[in-house]
N, C-alpha and C positions, 0 to 999 in steps of 0.2 A: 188588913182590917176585916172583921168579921158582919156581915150586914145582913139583918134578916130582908126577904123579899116579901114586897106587900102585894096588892091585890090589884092594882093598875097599869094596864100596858104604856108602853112611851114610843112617840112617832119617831125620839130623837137617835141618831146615831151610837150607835157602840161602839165599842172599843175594839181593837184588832186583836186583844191576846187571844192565846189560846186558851183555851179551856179544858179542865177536867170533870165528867159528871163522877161522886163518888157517891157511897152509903154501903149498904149491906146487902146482901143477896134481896133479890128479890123488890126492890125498892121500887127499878123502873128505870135505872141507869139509861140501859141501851135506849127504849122508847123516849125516852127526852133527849138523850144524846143525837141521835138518827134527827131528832125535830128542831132541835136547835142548830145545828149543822145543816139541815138543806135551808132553815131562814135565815142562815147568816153566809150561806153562801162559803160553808169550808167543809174539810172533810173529814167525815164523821170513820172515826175509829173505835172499834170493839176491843178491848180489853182481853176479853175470854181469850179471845184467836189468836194469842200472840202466848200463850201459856204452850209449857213443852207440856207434850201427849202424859207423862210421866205424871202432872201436876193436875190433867184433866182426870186421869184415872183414879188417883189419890180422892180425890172428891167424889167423884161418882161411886166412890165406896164409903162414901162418908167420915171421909179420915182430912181434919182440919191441915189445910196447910202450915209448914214451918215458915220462919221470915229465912231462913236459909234454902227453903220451897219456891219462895217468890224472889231469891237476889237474881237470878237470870232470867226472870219475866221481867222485874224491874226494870234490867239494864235496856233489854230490848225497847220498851216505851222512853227509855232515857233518853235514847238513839233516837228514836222514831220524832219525840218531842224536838231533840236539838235540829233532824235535818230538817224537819218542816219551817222552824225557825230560821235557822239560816237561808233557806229557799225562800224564804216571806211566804209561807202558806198558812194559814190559818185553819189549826184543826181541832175538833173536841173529841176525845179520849175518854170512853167510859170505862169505868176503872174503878174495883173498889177504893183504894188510899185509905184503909178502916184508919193504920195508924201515922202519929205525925212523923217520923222514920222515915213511912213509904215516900209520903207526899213532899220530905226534904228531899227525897232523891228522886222524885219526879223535877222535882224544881232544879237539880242539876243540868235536864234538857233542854229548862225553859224558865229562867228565874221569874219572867214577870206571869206565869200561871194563874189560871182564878179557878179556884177549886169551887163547884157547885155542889154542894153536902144536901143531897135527898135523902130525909130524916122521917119517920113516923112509928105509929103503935105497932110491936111485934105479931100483934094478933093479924092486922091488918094485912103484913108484907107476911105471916104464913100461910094467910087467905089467899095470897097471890101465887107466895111458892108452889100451894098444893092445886092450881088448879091449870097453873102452865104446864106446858107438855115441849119435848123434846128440849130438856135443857140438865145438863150434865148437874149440878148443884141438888140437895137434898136436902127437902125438910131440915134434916136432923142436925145440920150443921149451920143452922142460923142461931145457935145460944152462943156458939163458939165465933159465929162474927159480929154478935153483939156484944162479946165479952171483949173482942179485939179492938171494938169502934173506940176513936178518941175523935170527940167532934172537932172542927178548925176553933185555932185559937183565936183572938184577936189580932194578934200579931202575925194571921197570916192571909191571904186576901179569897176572901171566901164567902159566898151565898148560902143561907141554909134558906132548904125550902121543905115545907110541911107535907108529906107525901097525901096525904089526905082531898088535897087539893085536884083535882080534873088534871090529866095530861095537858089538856090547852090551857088552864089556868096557870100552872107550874112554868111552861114556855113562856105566858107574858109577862109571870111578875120576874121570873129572872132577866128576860130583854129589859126589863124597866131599872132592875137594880145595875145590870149592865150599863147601862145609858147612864147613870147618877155617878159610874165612878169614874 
């Protein structure tokens, strides 16, 4: 089920799934992912750092990944998602999942998943690409990950959150959409 998150925090408890932060370059993935992982008390994974060297270089030349680019990143966060699950550890995974492909086979490691879709204006997330520093990704390939993005459907269980919104705002409406499901 697809829930927009609103503008008020909740005292009340959350759920144990895991989670994945997703969107497009540049959105704020990790920054929320790092914040909702030390407030929920699980362990916060990077996406980036599990790509073979091959697929950082490919980018940092600004050559869009293939889905046959990303079948052995995927598998690896499959793995990563199932052992965490089986061990009962609760972790968030930032991670584009532009498409619903990726995020079916994220959900091979972890069927009950709740994808967090950080979504906003292209202008906005270029304004961000072009002013961070030390991060392999380019300008030039955020048309081709907004041409990839397929938002979550309703039929899959997922928060979208307005990037627009404050880092600390974006944390509590998602703990609050957490706590309602």
């Amino acid at each position: 089920m697809s829930v927009s998150a609103n503008n008020s925090a909740s005292k009340a408890p959350v759920s144990g799934r895991n989670l994945v932060v997703m969107g497009v370059a540049g959105c704020g993935k990790s920054l929320i992912g790092e914040r909702l992982a030390a407030l929920l008390g699980a362990e916060s994974l990077e996406g980036d750092e599990f790509h073979p060297a091959e697929n950082i270089e490919r980018m940092s030349q600004g050559i869009a990944l293939t889905d046959a680019d990303r079948e052995g990143w995927l598998t690896i966060l499959v793995d990563r998602l199932a052992a965490s699950r089986h061990a009962g550890r609760r972790v968030v995974l930032s991670c584009s999942a532009l498409k619903r492909r990726y995020r079916d086979r994220l959900r091979q490691g972890d069927p009950d998943l709740v994808f967090i879709c950080l979504h906003g204006a292209r202008a906005l997330i270029e304004s961000r690409m072009a002013s961070r520093t030390h991060h392999f990704m380019p300008v030039s390939l955020l048309d081709s990950q907004f041409r990839d993005l397929e938002l979550p459907q309703a039929d899959e269980r997922a928060i979208l959150c307005d990037i627009a919104a404050t880092p600390d705002e974006l944390v509590a409406q998602i703990i609050t959409a957490l706590a309602a499901q």
